[in-house]
mmCIF file of the N, C-alpha and C atoms, coordinates in Angstrom:
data_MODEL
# 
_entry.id   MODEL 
# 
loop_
_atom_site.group_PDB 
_atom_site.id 
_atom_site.type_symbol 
_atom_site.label_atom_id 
_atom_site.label_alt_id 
_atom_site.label_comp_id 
_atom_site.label_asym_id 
_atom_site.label_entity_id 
_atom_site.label_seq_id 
_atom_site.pdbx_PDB_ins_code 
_atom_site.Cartn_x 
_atom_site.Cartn_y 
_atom_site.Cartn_z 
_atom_site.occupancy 
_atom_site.B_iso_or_equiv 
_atom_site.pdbx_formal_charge 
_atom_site.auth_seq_id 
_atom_site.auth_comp_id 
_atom_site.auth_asym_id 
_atom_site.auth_atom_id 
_atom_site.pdbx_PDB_model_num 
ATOM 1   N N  . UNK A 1 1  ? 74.169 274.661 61.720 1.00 0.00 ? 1  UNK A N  1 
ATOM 2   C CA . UNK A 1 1  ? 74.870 275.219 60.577 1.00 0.00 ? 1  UNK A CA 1 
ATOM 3   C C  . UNK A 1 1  ? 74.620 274.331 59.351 1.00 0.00 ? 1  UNK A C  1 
ATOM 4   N N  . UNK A 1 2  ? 74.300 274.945 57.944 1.00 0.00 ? 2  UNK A N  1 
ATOM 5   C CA . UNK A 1 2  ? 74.076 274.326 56.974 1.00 0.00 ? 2  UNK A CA 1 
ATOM 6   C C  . UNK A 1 2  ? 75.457 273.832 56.291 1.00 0.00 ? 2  UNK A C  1 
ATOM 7   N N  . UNK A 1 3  ? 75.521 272.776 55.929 1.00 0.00 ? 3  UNK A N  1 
ATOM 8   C CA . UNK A 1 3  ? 76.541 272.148 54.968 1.00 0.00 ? 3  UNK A CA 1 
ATOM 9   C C  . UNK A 1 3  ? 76.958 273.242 53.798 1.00 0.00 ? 3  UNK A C  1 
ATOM 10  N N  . UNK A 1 4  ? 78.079 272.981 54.082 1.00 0.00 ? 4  UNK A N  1 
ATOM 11  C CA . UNK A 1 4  ? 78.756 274.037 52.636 1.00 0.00 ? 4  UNK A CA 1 
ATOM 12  C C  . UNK A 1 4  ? 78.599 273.360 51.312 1.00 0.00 ? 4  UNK A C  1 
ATOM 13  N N  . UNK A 1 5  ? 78.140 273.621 50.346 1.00 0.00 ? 5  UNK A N  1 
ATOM 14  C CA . UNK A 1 5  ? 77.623 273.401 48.877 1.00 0.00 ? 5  UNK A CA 1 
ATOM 15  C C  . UNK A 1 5  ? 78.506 274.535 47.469 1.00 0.00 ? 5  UNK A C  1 
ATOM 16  N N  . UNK A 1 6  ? 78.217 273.345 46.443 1.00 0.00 ? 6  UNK A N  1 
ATOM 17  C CA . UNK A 1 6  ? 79.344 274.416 45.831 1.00 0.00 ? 6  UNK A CA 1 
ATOM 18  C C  . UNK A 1 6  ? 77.890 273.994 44.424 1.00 0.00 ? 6  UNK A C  1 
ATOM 19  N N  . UNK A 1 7  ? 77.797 275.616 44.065 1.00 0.00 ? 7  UNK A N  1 
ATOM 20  C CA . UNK A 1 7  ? 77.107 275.373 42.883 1.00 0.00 ? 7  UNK A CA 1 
ATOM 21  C C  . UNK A 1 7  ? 77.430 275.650 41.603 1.00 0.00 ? 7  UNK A C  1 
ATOM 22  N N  . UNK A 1 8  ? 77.119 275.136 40.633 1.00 0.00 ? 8  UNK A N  1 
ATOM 23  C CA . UNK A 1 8  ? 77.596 275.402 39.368 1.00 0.00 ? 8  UNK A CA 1 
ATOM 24  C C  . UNK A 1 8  ? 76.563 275.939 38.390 1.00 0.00 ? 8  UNK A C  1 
ATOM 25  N N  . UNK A 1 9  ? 76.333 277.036 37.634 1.00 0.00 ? 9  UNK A N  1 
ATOM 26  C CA . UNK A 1 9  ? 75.792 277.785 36.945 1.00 0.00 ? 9  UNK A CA 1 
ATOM 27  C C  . UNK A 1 9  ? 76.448 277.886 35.394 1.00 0.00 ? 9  UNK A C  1 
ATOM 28  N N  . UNK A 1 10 ? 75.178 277.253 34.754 1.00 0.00 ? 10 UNK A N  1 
ATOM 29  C CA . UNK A 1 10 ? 75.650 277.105 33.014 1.00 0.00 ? 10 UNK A CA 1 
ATOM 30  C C  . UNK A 1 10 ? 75.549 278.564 32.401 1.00 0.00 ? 10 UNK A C  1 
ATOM 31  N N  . UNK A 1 11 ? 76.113 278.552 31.471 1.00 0.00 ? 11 UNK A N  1 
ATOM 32  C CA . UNK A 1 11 ? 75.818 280.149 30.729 1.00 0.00 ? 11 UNK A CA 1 
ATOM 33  C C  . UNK A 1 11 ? 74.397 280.226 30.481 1.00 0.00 ? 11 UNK A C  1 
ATOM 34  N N  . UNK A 1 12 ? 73.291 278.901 30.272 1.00 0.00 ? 12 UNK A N  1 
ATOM 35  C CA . UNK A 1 12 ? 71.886 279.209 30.235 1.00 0.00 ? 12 UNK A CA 1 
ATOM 36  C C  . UNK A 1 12 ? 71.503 279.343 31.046 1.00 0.00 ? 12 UNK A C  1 
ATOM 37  N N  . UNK A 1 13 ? 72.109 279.499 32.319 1.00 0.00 ? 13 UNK A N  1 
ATOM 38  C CA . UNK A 1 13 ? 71.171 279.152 33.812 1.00 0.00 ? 13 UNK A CA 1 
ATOM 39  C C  . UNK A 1 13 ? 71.034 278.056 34.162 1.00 0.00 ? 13 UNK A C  1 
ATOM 40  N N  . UNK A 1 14 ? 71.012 276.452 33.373 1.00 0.00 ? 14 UNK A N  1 
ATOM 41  C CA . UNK A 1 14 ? 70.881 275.541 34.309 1.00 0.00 ? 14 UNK A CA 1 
ATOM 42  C C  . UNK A 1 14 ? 72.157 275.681 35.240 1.00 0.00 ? 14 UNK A C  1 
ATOM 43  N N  . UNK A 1 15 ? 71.287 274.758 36.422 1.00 0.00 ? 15 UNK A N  1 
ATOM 44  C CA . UNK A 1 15 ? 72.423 274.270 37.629 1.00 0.00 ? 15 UNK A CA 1 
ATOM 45  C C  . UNK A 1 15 ? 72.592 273.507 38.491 1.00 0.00 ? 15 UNK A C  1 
ATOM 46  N N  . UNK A 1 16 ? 72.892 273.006 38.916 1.00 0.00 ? 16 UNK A N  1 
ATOM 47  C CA . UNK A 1 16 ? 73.388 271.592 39.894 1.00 0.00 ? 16 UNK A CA 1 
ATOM 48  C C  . UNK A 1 16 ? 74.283 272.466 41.366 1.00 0.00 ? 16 UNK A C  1 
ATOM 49  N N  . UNK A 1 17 ? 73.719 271.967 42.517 1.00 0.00 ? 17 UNK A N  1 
ATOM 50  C CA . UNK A 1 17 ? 74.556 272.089 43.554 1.00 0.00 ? 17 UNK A CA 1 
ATOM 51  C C  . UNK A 1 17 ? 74.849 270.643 43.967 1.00 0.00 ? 17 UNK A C  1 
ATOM 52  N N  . UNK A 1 18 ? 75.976 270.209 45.032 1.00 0.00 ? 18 UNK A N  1 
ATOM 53  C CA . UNK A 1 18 ? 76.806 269.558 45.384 1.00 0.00 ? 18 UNK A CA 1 
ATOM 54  C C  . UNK A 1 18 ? 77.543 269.620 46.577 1.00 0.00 ? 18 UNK A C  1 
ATOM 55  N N  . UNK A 1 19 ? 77.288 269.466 47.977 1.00 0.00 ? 19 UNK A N  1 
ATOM 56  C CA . UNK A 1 19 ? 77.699 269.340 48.913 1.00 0.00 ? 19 UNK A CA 1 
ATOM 57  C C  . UNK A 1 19 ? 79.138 268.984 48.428 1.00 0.00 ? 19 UNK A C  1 
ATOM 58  N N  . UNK A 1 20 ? 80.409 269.869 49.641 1.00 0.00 ? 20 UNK A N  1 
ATOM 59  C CA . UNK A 1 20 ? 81.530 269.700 49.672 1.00 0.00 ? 20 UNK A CA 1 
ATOM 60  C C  . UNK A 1 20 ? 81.953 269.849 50.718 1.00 0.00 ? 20 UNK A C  1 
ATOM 61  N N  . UNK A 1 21 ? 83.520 269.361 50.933 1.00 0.00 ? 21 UNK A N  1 
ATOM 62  C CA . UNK A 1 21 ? 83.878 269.178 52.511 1.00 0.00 ? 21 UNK A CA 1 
ATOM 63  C C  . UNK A 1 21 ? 84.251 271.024 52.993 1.00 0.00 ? 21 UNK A C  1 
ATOM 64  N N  . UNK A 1 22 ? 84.493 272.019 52.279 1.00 0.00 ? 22 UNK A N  1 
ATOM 65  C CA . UNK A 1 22 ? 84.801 273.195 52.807 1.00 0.00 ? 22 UNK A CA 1 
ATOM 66  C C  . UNK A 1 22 ? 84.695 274.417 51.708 1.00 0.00 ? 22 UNK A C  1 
ATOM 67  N N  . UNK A 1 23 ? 84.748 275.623 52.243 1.00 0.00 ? 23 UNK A N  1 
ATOM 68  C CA . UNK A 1 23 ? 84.843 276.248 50.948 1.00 0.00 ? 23 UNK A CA 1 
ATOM 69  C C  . UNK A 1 23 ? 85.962 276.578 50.514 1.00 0.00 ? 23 UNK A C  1 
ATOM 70  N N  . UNK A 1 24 ? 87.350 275.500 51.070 1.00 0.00 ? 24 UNK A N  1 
ATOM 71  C CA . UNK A 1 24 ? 88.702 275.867 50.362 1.00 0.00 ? 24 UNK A CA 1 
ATOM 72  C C  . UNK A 1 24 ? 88.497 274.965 49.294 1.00 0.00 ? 24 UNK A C  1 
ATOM 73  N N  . UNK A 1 25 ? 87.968 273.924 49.438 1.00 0.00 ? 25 UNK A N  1 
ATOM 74  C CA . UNK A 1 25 ? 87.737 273.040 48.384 1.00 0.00 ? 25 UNK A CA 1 
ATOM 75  C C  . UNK A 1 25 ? 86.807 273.528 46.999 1.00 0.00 ? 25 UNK A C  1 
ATOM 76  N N  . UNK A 1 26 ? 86.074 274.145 47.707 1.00 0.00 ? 26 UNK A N  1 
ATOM 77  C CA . UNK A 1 26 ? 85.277 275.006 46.283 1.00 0.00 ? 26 UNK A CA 1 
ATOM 78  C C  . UNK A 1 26 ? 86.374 275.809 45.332 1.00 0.00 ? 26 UNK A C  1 
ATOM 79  N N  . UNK A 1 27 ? 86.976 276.575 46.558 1.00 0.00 ? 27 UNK A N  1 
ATOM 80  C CA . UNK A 1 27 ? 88.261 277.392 45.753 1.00 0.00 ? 27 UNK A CA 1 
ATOM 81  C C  . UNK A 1 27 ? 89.644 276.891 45.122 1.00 0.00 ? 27 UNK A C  1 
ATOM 82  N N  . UNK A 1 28 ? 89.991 275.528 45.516 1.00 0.00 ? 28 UNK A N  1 
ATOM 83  C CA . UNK A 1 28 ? 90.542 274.659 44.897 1.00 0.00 ? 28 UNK A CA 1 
ATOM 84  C C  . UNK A 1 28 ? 90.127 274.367 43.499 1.00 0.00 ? 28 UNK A C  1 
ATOM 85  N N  . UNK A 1 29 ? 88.777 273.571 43.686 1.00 0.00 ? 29 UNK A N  1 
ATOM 86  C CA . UNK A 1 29 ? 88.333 273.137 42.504 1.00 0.00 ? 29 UNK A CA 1 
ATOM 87  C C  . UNK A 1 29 ? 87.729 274.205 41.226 1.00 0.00 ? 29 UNK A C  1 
ATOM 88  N N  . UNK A 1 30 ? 87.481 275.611 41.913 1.00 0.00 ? 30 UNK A N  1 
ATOM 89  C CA . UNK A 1 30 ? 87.601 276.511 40.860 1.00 0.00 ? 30 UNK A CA 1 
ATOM 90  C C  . UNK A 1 30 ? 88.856 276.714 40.243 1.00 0.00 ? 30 UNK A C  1 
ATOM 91  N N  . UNK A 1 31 ? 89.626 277.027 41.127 1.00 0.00 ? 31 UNK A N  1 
ATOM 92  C CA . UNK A 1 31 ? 91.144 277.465 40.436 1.00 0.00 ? 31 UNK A CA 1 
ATOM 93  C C  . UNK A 1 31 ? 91.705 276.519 39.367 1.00 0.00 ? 31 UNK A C  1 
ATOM 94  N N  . UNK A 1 32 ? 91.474 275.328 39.627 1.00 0.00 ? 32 UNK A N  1 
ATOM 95  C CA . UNK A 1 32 ? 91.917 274.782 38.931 1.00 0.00 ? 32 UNK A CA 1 
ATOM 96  C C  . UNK A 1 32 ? 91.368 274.908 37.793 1.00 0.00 ? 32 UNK A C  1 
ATOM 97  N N  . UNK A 1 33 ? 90.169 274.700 37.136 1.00 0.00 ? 33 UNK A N  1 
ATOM 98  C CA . UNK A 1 33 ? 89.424 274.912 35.816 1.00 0.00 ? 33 UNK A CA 1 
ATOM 99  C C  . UNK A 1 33 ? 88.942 276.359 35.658 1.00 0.00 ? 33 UNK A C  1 
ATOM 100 N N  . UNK A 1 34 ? 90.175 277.387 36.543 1.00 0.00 ? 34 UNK A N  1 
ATOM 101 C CA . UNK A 1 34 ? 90.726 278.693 36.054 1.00 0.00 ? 34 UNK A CA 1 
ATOM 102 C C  . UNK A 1 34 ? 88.952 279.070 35.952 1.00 0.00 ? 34 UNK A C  1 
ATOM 103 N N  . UNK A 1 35 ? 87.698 279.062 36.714 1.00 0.00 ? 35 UNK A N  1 
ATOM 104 C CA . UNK A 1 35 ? 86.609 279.449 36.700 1.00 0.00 ? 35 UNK A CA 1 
ATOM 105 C C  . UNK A 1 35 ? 86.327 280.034 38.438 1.00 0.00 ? 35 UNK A C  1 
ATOM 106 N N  . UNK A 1 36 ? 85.825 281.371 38.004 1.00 0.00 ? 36 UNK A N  1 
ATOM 107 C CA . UNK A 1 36 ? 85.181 282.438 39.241 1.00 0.00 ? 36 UNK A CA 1 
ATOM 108 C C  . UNK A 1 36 ? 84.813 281.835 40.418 1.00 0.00 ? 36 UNK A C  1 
ATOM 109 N N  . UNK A 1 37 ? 84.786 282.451 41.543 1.00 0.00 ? 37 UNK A N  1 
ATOM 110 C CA . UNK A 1 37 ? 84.022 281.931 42.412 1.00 0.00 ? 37 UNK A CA 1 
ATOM 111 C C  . UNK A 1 37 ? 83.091 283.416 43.279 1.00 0.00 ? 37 UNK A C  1 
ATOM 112 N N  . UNK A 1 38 ? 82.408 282.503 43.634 1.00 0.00 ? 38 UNK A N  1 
ATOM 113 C CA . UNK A 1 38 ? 81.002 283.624 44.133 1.00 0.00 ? 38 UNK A CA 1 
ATOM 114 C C  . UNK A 1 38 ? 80.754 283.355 45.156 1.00 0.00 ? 38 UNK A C  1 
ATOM 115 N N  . UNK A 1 39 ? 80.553 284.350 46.432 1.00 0.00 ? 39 UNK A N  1 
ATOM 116 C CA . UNK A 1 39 ? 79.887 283.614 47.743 1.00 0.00 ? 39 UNK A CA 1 
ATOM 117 C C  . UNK A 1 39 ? 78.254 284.042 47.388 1.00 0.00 ? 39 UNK A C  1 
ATOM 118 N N  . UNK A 1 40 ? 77.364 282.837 47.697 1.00 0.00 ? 40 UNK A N  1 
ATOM 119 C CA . UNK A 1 40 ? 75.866 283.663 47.009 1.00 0.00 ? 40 UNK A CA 1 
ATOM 120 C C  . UNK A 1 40 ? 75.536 284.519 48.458 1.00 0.00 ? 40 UNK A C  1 
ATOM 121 N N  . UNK A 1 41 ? 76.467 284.651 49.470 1.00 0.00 ? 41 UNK A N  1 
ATOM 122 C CA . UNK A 1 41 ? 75.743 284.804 50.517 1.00 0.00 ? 41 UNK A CA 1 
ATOM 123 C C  . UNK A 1 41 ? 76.035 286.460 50.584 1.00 0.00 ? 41 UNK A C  1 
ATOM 124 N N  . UNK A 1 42 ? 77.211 286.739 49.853 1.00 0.00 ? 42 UNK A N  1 
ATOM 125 C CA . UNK A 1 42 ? 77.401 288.218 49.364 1.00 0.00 ? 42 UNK A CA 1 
ATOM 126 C C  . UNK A 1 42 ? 76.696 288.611 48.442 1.00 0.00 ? 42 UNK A C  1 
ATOM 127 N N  . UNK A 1 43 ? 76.637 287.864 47.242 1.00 0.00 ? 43 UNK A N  1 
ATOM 128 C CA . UNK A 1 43 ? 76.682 288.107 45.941 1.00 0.00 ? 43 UNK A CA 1 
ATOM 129 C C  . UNK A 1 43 ? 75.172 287.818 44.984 1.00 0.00 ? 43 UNK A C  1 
ATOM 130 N N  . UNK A 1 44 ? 74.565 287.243 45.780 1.00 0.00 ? 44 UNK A N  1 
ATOM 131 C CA . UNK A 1 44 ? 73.206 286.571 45.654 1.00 0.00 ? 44 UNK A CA 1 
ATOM 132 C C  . UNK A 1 44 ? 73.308 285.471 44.526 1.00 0.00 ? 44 UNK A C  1 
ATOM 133 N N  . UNK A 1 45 ? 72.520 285.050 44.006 1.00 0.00 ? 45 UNK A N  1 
ATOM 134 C CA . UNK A 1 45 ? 71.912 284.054 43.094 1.00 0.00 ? 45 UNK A CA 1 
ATOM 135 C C  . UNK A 1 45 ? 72.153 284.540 41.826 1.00 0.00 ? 45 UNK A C  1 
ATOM 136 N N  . UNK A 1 46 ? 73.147 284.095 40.561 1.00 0.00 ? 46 UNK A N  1 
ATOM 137 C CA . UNK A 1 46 ? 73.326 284.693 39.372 1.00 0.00 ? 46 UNK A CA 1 
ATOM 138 C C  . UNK A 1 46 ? 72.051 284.898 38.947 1.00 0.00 ? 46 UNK A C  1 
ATOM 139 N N  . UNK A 1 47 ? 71.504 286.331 37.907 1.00 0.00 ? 47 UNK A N  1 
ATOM 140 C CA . UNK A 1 47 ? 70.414 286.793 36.957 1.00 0.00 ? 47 UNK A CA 1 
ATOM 141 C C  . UNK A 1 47 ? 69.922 285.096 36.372 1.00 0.00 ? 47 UNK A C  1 
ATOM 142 N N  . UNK A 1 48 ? 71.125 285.064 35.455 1.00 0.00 ? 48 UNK A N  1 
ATOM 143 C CA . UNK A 1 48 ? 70.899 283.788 34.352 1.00 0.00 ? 48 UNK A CA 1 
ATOM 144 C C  . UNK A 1 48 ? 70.011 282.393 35.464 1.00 0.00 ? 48 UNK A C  1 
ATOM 145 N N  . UNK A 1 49 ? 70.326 282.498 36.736 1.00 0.00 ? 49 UNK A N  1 
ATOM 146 C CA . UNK A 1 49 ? 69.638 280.994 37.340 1.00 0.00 ? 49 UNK A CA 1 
ATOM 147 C C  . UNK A 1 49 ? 68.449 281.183 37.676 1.00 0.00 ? 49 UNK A C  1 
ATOM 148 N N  . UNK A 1 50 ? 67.933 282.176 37.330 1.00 0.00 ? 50 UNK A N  1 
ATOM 149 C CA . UNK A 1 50 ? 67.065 282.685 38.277 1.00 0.00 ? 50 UNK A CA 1 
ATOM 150 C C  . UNK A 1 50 ? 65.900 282.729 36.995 1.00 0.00 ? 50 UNK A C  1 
ATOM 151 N N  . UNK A 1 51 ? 66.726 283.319 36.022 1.00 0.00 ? 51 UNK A N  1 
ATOM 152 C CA . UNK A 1 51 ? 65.412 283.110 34.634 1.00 0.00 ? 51 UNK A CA 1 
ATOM 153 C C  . UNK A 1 51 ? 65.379 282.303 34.126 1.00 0.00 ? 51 UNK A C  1 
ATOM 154 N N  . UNK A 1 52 ? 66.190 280.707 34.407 1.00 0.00 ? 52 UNK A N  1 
ATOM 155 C CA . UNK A 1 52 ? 66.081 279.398 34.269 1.00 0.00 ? 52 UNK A CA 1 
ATOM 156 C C  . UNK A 1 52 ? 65.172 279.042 34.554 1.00 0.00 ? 52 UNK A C  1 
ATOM 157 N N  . UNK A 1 53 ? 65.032 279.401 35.911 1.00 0.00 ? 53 UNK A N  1 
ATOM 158 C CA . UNK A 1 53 ? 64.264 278.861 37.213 1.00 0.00 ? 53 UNK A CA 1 
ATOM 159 C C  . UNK A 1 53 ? 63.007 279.269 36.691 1.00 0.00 ? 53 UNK A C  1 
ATOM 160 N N  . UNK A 1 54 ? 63.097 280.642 36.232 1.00 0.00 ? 54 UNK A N  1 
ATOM 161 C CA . UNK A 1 54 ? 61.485 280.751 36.007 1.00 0.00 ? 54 UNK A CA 1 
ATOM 162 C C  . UNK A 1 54 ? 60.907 280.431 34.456 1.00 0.00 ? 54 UNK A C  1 
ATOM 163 N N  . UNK A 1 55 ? 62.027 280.303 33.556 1.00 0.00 ? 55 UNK A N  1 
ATOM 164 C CA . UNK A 1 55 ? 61.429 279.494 32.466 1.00 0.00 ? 55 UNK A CA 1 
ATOM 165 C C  . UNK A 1 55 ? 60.960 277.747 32.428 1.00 0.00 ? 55 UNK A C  1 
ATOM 166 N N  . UNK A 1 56 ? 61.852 277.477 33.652 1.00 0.00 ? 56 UNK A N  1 
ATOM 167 C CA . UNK A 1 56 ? 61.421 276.011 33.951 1.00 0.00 ? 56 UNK A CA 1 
ATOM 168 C C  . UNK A 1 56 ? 59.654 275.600 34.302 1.00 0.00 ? 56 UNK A C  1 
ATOM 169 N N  . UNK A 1 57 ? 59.547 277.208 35.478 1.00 0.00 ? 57 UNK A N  1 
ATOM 170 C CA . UNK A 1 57 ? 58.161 276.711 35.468 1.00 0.00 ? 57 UNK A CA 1 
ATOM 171 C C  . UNK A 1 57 ? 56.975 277.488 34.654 1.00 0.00 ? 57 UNK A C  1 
ATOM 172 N N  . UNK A 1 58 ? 57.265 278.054 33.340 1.00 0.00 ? 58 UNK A N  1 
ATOM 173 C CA . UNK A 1 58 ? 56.574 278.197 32.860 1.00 0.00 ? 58 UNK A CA 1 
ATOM 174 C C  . UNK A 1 58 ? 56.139 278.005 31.482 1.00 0.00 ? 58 UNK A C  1 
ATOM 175 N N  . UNK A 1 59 ? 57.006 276.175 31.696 1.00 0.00 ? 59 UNK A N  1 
ATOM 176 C CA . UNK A 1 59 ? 57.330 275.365 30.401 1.00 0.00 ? 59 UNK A CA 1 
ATOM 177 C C  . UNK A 1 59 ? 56.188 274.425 30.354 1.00 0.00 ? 59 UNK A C  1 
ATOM 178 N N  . UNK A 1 60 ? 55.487 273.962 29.563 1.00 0.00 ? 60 UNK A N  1 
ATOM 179 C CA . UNK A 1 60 ? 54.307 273.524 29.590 1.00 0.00 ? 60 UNK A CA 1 
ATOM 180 C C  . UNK A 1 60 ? 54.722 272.074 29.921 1.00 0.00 ? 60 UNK A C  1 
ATOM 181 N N  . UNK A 1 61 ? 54.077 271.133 30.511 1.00 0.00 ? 61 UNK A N  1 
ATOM 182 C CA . UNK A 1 61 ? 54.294 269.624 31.054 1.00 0.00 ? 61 UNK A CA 1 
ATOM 183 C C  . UNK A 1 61 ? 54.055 268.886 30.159 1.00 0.00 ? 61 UNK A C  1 
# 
């Protein structure tokens, strides 16, 4: 079983994931800063991370 991870998604698409001890703790730490929560395993991968992802690699080096 994979470690439960809680990710965070900017309004531009960047994002950072972060291993956590459960996903009550994800839902903790949303509630509190009154922000959504998403299972990606329902819900898939937000639009916005995804055209991050692909503007990242098609940013010149």
């Amino acid at each position: 079983m994979t470690e439960t991870t809680l990710l965070l998604v900017a309004r531009d698409g960047e994002w950072t994931r972060r291993r956590i001890e459960s996903p009550e703790v994800a839902r903790r730490f949303a509630h509190q800063l009154a922000m959504p929560v998403y299972d990606v395993r329902l819900m898939g991968y937000p639009q916005r991370m995804r055209d991050y992802n692909e503007r990242q690699r098609r940013r010149p080096a």
